[in-house]
C-alpha positions in Angstrom: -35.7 6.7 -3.6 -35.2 5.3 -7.0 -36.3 2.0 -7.7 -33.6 0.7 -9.2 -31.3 1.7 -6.7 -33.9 0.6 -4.1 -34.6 -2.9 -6.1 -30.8 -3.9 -5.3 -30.2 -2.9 -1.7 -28.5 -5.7 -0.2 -30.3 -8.7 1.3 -28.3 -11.4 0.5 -24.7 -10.0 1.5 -22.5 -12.9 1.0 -23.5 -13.4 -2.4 -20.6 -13.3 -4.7 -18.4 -12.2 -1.9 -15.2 -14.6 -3.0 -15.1 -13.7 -6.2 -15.4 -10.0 -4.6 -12.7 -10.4 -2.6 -10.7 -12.4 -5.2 -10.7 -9.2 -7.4 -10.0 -7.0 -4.3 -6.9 -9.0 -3.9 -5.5 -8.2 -7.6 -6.1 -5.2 -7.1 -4.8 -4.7 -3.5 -1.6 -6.0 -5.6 -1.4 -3.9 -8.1 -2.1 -0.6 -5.6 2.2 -1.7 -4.9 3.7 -3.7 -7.5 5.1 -0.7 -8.9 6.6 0.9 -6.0 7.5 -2.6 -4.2 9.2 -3.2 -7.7 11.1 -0.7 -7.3 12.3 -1.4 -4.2 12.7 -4.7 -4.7 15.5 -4.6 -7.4 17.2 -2.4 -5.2 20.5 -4.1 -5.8 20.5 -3.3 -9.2 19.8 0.4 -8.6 22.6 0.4 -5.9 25.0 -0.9 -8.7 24.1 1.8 -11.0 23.7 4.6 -8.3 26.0 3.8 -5.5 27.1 6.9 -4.2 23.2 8.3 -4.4 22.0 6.2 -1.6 19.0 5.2 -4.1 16.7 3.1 -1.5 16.3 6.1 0.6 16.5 8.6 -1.7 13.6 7.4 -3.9 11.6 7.2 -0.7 12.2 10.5 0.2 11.3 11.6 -3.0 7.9 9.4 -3.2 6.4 9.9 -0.1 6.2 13.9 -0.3 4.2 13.1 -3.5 2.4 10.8 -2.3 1.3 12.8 1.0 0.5 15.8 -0.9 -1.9 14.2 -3.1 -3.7 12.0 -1.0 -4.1 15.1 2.3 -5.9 17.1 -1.1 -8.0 14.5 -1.6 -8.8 13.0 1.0 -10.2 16.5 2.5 -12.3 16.6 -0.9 -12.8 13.0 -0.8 -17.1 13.6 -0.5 -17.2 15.3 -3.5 -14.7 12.9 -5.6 -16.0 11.0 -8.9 -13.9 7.4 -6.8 -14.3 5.9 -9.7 -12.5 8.4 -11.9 -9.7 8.6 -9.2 -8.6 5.2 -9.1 -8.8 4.5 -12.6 -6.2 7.5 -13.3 -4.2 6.0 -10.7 -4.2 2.3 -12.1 -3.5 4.1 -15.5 -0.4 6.0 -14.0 1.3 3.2 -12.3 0.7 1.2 -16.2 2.3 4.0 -17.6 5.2 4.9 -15.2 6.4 1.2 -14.9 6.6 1.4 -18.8 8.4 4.6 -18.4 11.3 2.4 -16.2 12.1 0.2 -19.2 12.1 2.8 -21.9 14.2 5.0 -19.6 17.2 1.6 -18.6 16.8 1.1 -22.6 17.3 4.4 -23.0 20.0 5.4 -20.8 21.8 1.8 -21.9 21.5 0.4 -18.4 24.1 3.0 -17.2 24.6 5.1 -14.0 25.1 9.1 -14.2 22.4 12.1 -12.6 20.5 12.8 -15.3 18.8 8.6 -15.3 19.2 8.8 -11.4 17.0 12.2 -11.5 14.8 10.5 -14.2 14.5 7.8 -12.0 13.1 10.1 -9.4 10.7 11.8 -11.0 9.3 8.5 -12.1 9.6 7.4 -8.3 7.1 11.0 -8.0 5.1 9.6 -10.5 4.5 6.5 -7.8 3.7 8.7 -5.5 0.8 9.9 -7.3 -0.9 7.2 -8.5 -0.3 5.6 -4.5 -2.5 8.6 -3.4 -4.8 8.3 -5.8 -5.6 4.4 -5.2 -4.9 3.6 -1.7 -6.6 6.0 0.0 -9.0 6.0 -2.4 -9.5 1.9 -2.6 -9.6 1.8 1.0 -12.2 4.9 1.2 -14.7 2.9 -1.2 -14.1 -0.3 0.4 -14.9 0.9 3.5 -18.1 1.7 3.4 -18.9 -2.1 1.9 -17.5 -4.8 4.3 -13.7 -5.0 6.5 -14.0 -8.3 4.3 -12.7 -6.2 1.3 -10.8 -4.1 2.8 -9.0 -6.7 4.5 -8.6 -8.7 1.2 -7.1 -5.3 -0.5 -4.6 -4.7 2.2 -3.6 -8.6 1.8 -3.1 -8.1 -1.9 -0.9 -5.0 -1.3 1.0 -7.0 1.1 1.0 -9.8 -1.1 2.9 -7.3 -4.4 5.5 -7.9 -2.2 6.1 -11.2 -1.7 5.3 -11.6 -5.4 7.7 -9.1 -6.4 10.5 -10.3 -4.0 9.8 -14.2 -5.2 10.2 -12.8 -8.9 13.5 -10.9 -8.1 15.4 -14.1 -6.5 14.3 -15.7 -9.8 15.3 -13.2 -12.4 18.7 -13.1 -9.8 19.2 -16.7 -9.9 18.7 -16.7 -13.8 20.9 -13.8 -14.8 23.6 -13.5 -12.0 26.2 -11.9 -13.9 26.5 -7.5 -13.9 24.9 -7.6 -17.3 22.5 -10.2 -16.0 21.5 -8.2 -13.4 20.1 -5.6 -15.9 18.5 -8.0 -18.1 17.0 -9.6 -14.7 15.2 -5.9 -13.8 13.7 -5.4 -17.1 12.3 -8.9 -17.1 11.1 -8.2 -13.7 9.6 -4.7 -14.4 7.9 -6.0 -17.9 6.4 -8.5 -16.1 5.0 -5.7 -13.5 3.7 -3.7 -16.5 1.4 -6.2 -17.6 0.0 -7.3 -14.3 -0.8 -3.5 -13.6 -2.5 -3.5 -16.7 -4.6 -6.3 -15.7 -5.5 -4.5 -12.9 -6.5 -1.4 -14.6 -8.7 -3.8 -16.8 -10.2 -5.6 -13.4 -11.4 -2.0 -11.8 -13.0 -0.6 -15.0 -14.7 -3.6 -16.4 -15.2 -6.2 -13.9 -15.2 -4.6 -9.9 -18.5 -2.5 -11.1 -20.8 -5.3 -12.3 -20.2 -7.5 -9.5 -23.8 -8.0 -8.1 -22.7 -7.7 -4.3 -20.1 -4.8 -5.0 -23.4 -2.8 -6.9 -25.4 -4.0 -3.3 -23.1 -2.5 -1.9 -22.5 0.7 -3.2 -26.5 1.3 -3.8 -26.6 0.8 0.1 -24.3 3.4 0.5 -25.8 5.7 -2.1 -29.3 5.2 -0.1 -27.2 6.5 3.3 -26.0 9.9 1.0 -22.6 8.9 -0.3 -22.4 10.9 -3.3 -19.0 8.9 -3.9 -20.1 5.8 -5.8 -22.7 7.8 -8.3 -20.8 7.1 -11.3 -19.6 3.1 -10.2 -23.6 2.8 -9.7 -24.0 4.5 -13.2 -21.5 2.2 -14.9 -23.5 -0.8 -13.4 -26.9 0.5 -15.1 -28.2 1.7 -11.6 -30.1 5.2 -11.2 -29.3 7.9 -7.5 -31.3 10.8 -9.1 -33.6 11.2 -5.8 -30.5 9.5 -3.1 -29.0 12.8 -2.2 -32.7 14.3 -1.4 -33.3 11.8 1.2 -30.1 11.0 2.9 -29.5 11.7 6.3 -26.7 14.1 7.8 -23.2 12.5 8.8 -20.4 13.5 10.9 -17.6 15.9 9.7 -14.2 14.8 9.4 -13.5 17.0 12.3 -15.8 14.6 14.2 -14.5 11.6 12.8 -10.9 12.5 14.0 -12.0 13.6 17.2 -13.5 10.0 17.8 -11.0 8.6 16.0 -7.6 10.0 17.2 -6.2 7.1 19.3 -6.7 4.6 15.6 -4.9 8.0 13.8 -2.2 8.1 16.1 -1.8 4.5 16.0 -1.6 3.8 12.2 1.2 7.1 12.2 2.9 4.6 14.8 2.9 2.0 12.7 3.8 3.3 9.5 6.7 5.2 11.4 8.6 2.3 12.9 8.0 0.1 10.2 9.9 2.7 7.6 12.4 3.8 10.2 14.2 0.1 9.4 13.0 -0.8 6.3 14.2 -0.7 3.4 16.7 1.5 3.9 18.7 0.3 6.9 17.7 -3.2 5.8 19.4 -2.9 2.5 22.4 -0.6 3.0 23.5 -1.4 6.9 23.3 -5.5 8.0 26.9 -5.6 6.9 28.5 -8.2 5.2 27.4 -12.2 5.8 27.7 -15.3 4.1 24.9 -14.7 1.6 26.6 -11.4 0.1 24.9 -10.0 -3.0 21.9 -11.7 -1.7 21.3 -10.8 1.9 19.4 -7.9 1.3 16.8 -9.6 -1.4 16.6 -12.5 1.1 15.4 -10.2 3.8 13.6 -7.7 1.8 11.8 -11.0 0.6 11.3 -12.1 4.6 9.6 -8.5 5.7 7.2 -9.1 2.4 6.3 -12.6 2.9 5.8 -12.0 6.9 3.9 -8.4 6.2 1.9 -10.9 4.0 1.3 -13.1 6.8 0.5 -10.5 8.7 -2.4 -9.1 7.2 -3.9 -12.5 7.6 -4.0 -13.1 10.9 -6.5 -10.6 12.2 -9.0 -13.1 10.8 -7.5 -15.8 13.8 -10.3 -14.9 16.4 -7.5 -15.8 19.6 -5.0 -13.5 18.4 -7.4 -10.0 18.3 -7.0 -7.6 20.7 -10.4 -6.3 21.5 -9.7 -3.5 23.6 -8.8 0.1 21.6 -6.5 1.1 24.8 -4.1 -2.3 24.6 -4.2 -2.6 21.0 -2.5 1.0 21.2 0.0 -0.4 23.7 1.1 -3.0 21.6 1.7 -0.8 19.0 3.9 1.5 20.7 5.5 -1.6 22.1 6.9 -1.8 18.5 9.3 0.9 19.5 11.5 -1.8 20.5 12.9 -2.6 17.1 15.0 0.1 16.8 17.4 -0.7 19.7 16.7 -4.3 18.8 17.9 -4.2 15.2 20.8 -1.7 16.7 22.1 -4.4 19.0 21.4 -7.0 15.7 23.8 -5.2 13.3 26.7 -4.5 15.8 26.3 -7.9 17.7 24.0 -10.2 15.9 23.9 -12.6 13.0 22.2 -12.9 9.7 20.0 -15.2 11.7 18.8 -12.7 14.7 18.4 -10.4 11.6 16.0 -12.4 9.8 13.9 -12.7 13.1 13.7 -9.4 13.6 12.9 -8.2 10.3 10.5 -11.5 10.0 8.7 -10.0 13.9 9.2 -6.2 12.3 6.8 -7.6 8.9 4.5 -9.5 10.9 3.8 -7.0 13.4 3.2 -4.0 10.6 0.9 -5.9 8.8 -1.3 -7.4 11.5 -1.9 -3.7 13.2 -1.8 -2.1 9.5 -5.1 -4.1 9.0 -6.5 -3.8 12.6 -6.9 -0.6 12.3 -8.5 -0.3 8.7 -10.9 -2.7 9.3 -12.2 -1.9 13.1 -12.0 1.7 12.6 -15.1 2.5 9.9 -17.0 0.0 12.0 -20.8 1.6 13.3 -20.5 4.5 11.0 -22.8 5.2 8.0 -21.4 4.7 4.3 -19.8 8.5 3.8 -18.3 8.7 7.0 -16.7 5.1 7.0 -15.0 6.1 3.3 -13.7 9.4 4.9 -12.3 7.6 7.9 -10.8 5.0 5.5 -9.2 7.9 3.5 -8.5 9.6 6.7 -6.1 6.8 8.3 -4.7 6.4 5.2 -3.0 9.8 5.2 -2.0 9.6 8.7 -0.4 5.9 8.0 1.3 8.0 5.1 2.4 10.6 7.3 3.8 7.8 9.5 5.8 6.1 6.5 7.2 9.7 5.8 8.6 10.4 8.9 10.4 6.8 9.0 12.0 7.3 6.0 13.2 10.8 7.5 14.3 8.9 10.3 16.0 6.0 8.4 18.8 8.4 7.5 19.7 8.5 11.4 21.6 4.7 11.0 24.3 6.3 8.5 25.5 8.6 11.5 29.1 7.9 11.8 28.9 6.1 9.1 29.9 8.5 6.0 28.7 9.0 2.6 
């Protein structure tokens, strides 16, 4: 073994870790902000677009993407430059949420197909860069600590909160129709720049971290071929790693072991997308809070996913057993009839329980999973589980939004 590589192998493994996980957490942000951003001014798209059904439409259009990209790479994910991959992905959601304002300036903030279909293929173009850096994020995290992993999902989590805090303001601030226009581009500059900091974060900062290089010569040492040209980057050598390292399970194996934590995250993903956004923005009726009722409660799912993704950290509230933490997942299933019996019965009140109970849940099993999963397994085979679940919690996602368009039954077009 090289000994460079060997010289940094980690001995002192919570050195550096906050400011680790601080810079996981920007970036866990910016692996969403775009896409959350676009959901988020949702009321502004349904002004422009309202007989295209825009919140589930540019779902449908950016999960396919999405899924396609990330089942490729994640079945080539061993032999995938990670570093390479994310830092096109960073650079495309840069890129795209500049495309947003350059296309509303463009199109002089006004409806028609031709800025809806624009709209979409930028909404593809989310889709891409999601595969590219959440899979591939979680992958590289994985084999390093469920610390960072954790703090990544929490930052993804947290795009929302943060983009549906900035959207009540730029709402509050501009509230007339012209306002509302002026309120999304504010909104989407400001997401522009924050996804360039984060593309500035992964390719100068993340690498030189002394416990991030720990960890990834660690992993390097155990034959992941993944982190060569992070290690490279941080002025570390892995000419004799591959020579030495032992064999590791396929992904066949993985998924064989792993099935009931596969199944689950699909679960997840599934109910979670069956209800939101779409059926939380186009069918809670009318209420007392009008324009606003469907920021306020995209703004409550966010802030409780947030939540959420905390909470596996309170010791008391872990479920420790693989079989029950599956039956609480499926016990989800519930908030379909639940949210049913809310928008023909219910208030705005039960309403923001439920979707408050639907956030909470998602994120607290979202990040279960992720973290217990890659536990006991070497360094390659924890960041091929890690890009594993995340296709089958994409897969999950995809067939909610397919199954959000069952609430406009009855309902027309």
């Amino acid at each position: 073994m090289d000994s460079n590589l060997g010289s940094n192998m980690i001995l002192h493994p919570k050195k550096g870790m906050w400011l680790a996980m601080f810079v996981c957490f920007i970036l866990g942000i910016g692996s969403l902000l775009t896409w959350n951003s676009m959901l988020t001014i949702v009321d502004y798209y349904a002004y422009l677009f309202p007989e295209y059904h825009p919140t589930r439409i540019l779902v449908l259009v950016f999960q396919p993407f999405s899924l396609l990209f990330v089942s490729i790479l994640a079945y080539n994910e061993a032999r995938i430059n990670t570093r390479l991959r994310n830092l096109v992905g960073y650079t495309i959601f840069f890129l795209s949420s500049l495309a947003v304002i350059i296309l509303d300036v463009a199109s002089g903030g006004k409806g028609g197909i031709v800025p809806f279909l624009s709209l979409c293929v930028l909404s593809a173009a989310f889709g891409v860069g999601d595969a590219l850096v959440q899979a591939g994020m979680v992958g590289d995290l994985s084999l390093m600590c469920p610390q960072l992993v954790q703090w990544f999902l929490v930052g993804s989590a947290a795009s929302g909160v943060i983009t549906s805090a900035l959207r009540m303001v730029t709402k509050a601030s501009f509230n007339s129709t012209n306002g509302l226009r002026k309120g999304a581009l504010l909104f989407f500059g400001i997401t522009c720049f924050l996804e360039f900091v984060c593309l500035i974060l992964y390719a100068t900062i993340l690498p030189h971290l002394p416990i991030i290089k720990d960890y990834r010569s660690q992993a390097a040492s155990e034959g992941s071929k993944t982190v060569y040209s992070d290690l490279s980057v941080a002025g570390l050598h892995h000419d004799q790693v591959s020579k030495n390292s032992p064999e590791r399970l396929t992904n066949n194996q993985l998924l064989s072991k792993n099935k009931d934590y596969a199944v689950g995250i699909i679960v997840v993903g599934m109910i979670s997308l069956s209800i939101f956004p779409g059926f939380i923005s186009e069918n809670t009726g009318k209420h007392s809070l009008g324009s606003w009722y469907a920021v306020v409660l995209i703004g409550v799912y966010n802030l409780w996913n947030l939540l959420g993704r905390c909470t596996p950290r309170i010791k008391y509230l872990k479920i420790e057993s693989r079989k029950w933490l599956m039956v609480a997942i499926w016990s989800r299933s519930i908030f379909i009839p639940a949210f049913y019996i809310a928008e023909h019965h219910g208030g705005q009140t039960l309403m923001i329980i439920l979707t408050s109970l639907l956030g909470l849940s998602n994120g607290h099993f979202t990040v279960r999973i992720l973290t217990e999963a890659p536990k006991g397994y070497k360094a390659p085979e924890k960041n091929a589980l890690g890009n594993m679940l995340i296709v089958f919690f994409l897969w999950g996602m995809f067939i909610g939004a397919m199954l959000n368009w069952l609430w406009l039954i009855g309902k027309g077009w």
